[in-house]
C-alpha positions as CSV (number, residue, x, y, z in Angstrom):
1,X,0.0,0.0,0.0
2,X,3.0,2.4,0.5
3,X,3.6,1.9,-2.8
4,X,0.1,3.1,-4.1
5,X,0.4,6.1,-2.2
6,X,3.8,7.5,-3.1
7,X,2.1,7.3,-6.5
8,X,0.2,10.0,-5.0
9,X,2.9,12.1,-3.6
10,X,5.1,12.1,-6.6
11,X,1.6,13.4,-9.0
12,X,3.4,17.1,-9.7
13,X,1.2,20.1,-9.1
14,X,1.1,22.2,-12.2
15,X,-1.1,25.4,-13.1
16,X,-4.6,23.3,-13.4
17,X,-5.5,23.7,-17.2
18,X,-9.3,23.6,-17.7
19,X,-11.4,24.5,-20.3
20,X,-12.7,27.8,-21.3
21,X,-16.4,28.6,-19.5
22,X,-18.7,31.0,-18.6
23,X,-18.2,33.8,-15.6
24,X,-21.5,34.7,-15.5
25,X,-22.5,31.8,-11.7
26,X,-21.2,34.1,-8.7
27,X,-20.2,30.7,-6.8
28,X,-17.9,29.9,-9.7
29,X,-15.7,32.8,-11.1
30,X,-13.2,30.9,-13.1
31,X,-10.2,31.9,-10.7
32,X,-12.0,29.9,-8.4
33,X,-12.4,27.0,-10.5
34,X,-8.5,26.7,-10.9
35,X,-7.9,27.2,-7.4
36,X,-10.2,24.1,-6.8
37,X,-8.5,22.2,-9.2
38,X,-4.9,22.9,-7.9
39,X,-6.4,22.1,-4.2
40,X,-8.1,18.9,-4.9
41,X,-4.2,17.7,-6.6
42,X,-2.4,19.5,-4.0
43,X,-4.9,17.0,-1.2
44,X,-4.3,13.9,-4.0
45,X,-0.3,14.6,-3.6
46,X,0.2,15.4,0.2
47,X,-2.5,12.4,0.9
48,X,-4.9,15.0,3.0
49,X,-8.1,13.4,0.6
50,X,-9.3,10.2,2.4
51,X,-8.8,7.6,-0.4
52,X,-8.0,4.3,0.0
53,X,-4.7,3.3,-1.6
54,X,-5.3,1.4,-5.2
55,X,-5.0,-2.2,-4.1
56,X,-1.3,-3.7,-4.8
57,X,-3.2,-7.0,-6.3
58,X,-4.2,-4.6,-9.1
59,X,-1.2,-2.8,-9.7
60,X,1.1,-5.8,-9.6
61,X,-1.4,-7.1,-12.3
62,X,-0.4,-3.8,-13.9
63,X,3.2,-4.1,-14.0
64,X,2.6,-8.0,-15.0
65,X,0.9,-7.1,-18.3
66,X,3.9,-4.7,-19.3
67,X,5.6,-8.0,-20.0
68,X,5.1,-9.1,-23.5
69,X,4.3,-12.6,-22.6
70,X,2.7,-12.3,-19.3
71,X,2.3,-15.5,-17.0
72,X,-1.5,-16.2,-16.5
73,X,-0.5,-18.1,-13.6
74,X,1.6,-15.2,-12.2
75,X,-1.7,-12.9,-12.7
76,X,-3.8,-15.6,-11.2
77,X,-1.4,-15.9,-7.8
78,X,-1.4,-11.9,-7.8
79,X,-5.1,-11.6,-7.9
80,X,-5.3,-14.5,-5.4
81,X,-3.8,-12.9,-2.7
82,X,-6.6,-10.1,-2.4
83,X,-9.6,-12.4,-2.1
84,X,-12.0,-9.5,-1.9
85,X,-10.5,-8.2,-5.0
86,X,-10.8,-11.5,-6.9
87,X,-14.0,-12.2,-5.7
88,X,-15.2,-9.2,-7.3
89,X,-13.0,-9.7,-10.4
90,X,-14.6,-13.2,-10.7
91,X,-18.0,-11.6,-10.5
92,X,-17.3,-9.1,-13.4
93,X,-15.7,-12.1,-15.6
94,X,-18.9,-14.0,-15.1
95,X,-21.5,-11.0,-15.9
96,X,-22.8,-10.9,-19.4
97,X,-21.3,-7.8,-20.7
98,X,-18.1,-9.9,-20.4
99,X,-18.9,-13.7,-21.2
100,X,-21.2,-15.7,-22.7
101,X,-19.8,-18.5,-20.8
102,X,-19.2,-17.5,-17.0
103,X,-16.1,-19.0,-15.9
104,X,-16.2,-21.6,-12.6
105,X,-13.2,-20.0,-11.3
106,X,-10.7,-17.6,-11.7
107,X,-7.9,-19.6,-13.5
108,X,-10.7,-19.6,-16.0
109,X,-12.0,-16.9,-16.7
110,X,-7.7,-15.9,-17.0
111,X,-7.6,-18.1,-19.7
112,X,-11.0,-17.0,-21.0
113,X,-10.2,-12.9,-21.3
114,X,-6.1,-13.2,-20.8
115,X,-4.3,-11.3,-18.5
116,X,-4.3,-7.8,-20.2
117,X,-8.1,-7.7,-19.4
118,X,-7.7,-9.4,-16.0
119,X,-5.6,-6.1,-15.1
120,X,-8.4,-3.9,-17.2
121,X,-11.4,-5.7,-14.6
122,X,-9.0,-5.4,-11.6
123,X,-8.7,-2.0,-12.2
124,X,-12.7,-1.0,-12.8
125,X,-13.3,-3.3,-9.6
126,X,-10.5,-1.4,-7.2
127,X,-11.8,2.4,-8.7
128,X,-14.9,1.4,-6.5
129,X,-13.0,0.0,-3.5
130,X,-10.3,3.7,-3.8
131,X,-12.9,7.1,-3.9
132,X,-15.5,7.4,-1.2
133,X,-17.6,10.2,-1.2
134,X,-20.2,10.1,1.5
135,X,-23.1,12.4,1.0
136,X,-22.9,12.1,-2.5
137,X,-23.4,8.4,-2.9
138,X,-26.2,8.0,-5.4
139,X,-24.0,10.3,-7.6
140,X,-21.1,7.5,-7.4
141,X,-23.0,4.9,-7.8
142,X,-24.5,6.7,-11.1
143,X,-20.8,6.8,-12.1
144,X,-19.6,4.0,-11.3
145,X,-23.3,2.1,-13.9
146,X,-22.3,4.6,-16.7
147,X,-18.9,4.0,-16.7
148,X,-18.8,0.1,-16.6
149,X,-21.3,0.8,-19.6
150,X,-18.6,3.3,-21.8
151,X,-15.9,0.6,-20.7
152,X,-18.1,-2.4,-22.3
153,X,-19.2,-0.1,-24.9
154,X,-15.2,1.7,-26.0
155,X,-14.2,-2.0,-26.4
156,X,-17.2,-3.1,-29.0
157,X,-15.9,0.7,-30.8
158,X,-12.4,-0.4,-30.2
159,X,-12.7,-3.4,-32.3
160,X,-14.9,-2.1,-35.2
161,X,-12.3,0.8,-35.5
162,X,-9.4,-1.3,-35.6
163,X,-7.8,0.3,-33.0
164,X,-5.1,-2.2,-32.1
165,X,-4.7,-1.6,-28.3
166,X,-6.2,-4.5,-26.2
167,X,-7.3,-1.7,-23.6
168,X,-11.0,-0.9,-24.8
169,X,-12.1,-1.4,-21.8
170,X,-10.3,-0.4,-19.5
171,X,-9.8,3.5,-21.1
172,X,-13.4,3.7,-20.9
173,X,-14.2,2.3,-18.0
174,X,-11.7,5.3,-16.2
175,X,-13.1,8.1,-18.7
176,X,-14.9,9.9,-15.5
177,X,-12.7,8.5,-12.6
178,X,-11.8,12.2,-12.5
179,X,-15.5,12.9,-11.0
180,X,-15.2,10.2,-8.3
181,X,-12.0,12.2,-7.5
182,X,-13.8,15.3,-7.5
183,X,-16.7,14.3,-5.5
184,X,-14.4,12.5,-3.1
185,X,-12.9,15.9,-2.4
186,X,-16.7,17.6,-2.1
187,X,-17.8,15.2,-0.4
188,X,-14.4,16.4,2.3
189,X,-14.7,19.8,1.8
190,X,-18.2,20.1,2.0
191,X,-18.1,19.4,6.1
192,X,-16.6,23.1,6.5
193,X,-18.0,24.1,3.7
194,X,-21.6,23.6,2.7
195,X,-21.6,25.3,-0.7
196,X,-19.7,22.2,-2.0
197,X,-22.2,20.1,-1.5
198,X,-24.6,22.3,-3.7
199,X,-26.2,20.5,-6.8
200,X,-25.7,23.8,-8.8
201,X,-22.1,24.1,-7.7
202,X,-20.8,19.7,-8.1
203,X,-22.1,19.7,-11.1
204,X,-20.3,22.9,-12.7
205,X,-17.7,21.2,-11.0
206,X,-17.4,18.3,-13.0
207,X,-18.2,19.7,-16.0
208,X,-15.6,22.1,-15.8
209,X,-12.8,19.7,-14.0
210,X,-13.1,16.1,-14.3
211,X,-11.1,15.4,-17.3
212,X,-8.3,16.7,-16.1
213,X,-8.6,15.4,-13.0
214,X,-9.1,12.1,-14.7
215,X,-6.1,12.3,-16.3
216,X,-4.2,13.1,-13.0
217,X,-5.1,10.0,-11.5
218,X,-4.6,7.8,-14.4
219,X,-1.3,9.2,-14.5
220,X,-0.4,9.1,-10.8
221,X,-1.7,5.3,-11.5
222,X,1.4,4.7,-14.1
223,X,-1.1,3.9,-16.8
224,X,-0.4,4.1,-20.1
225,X,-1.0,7.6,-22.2
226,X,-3.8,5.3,-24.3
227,X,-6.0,5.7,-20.6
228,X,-4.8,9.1,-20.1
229,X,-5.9,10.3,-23.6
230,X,-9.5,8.4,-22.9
231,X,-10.0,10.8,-19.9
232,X,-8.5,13.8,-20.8
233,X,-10.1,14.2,-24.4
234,X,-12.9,12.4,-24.7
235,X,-15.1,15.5,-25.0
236,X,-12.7,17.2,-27.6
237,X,-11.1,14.3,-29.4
238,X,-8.9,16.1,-32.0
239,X,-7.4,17.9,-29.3
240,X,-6.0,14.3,-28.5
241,X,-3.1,14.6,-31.4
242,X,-1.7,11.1,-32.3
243,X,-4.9,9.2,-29.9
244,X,-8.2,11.8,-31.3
245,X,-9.4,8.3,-33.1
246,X,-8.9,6.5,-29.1
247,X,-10.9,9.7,-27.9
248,X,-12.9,10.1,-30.4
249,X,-14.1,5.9,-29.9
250,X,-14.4,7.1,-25.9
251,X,-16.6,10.0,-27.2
252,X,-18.8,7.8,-29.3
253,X,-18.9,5.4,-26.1
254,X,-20.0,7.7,-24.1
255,X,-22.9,9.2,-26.0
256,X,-24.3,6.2,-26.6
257,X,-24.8,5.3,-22.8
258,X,-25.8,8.3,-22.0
259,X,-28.8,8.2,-24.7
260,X,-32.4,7.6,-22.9
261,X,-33.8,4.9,-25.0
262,X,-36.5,2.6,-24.5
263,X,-34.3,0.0,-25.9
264,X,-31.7,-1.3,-28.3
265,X,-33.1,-0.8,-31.5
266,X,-34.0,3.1,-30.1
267,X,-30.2,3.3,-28.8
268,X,-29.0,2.2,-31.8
269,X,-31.3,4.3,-33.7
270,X,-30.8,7.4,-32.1
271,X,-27.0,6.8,-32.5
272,X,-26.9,5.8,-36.1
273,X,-27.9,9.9,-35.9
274,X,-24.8,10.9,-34.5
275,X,-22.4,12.4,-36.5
276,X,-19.2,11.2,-34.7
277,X,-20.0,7.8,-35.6
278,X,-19.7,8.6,-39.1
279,X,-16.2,10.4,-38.4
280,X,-14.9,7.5,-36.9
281,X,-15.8,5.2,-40.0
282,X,-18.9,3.3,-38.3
283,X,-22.1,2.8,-40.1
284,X,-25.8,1.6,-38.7
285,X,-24.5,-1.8,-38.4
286,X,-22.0,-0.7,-36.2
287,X,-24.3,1.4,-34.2
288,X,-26.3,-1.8,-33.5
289,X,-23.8,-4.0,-31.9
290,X,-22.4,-1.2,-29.6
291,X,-26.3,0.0,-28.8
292,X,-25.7,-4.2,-27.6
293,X,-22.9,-3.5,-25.6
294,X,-24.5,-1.0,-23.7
295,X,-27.6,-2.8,-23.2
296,X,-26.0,-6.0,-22.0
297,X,-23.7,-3.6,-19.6
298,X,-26.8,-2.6,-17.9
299,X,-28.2,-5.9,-17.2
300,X,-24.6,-7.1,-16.0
């Protein structure tokens, strides 16, 4: 655990970059919104946020799949000796966004998904078990559904876009950890400080900061700059350089889980009218089988 949070302390504080907004809210001139930015990293760094350290099951599972022939028994022993974490892992691996066939155990489903995406469902199982935000708990939990949806999702796009990384999943599963950060640190704050916990004020909040946020942490994680790019771009993908076509699959991702449709065909309908499904080279058919991913997300 020591080493999860030096991971922390070594994140450098920089001038907090956000994105260009309105002055006109009195509770948010954007000064302030910088300042709130550079204080919630400043917390992440000196560990004054109350986080749980990223479990080292999942991080040793990280370092594993750096290898270019990773061990599926190493991963298996790794993930072994957290037996909360496997549990849940196991659970994942077995839900039917992820397998047709649930595995009996986790030595199979290692062999089943490999151990690239054995680190990618470590990772979206220990987010949940690192950022607590009490007070704000229905708005995690919101985060935590639409974001095991984008992850399930970016990986359908992933594949129909040719993108060759193996991490589908896994960048859109962490596209908004930068909100659980930020309502972690609200949710801290706001005990002095009532006006964080405004509705009006979190959710300026997260429009304004999460991505970089998201970023941060992905970097303080040692992911790879495929992740990063998923968080920090996915709402302006060409600003993504060499990765706009991994932000831009995020992006797509995203709006279709965040569509309100009564069902698949409507999902996939409504999406087949997005334009940023035709600028990454998908068609209707395309639309379809990531509307699928989505659905069978939510009932997993």
């Amino acid at each position: 655990m020591e080493a999860a949070k030096r991971r922390y302390k070594d994140l450098e504080v920089k001038t907090f970059v956000i994105e260009e907004d309105d002055n006109t809210a009195p509770w948010s001139p954007e000064q302030f919104k910088q300042e709130l930015g550079i204080r919630i990293l400043r917390d992440l760094r000196q560990g004054s946020l109350e986080l749980r350290p990223l479990p080292d099951a999942a991080l040793r599972l990280a370092d594993l799949a750096r290898d270019p022939d990773p061990s599926i028994e190493d991963a298996v022993a790794v993930l072994e000796r957290d037996p909360a974490l496997a549990s849940r892992v196991l659970k994942l691996a077995a839900s039917p966004a992820m397998s047709r066939r649930p595995p009996a155990d986790l030595s199979q489903a290692a062999l089943t998904v490999g151990v690239h995406q054995l680190r990618d469902m470590a990772f979206a199982v220990a987010s949940g078990r690192v950022f607590r935000a009490p007070g704000l708990d229905d708005e995690v939990q919101q985060e935590h559904r639409h974001s095991f949806q984008v992850g399930v999702a970016t990986a359908e796009v992933f594949k129909r876009m040719g993108i060759g990384s193996k991490q589908g999943f896994l960048v859109g599963m962490l596209h908004d950890i930068g909100a659980l950060l930020l309502y972690s640190a609200l949710s801290q704050y706001g005990r002095e400080t009532p006006e964080f916990l405004e509705p009006a004020f979190i959710n300026r909040a997260r429009q304004t900061l999460h991505a970089a946020l998201g970023e941060a942490v992905i970097r303080s994680w040692g992911l790879s700059e495929t992740v990063r790019a998923g968080a920090r771009y996915h709402h302006h993908p060409t600003d993504a350089g060499a990765l706009s076509q991994v932000a831009l699959a995020v992006s797509v991702a995203d709006y279709a889980a965040k569509l309100e449709a009564t069902g698949e065909d409507d999902r996939a309908a409504q999406l087949g009218q997005h334009a940023p499904l035709y600028a990454a080279g998908l068609n209707a058919s395309d639309a379809a089988a990531i509307a699928r991913a989505v659905d069978s997300a939510s009932e997993g």
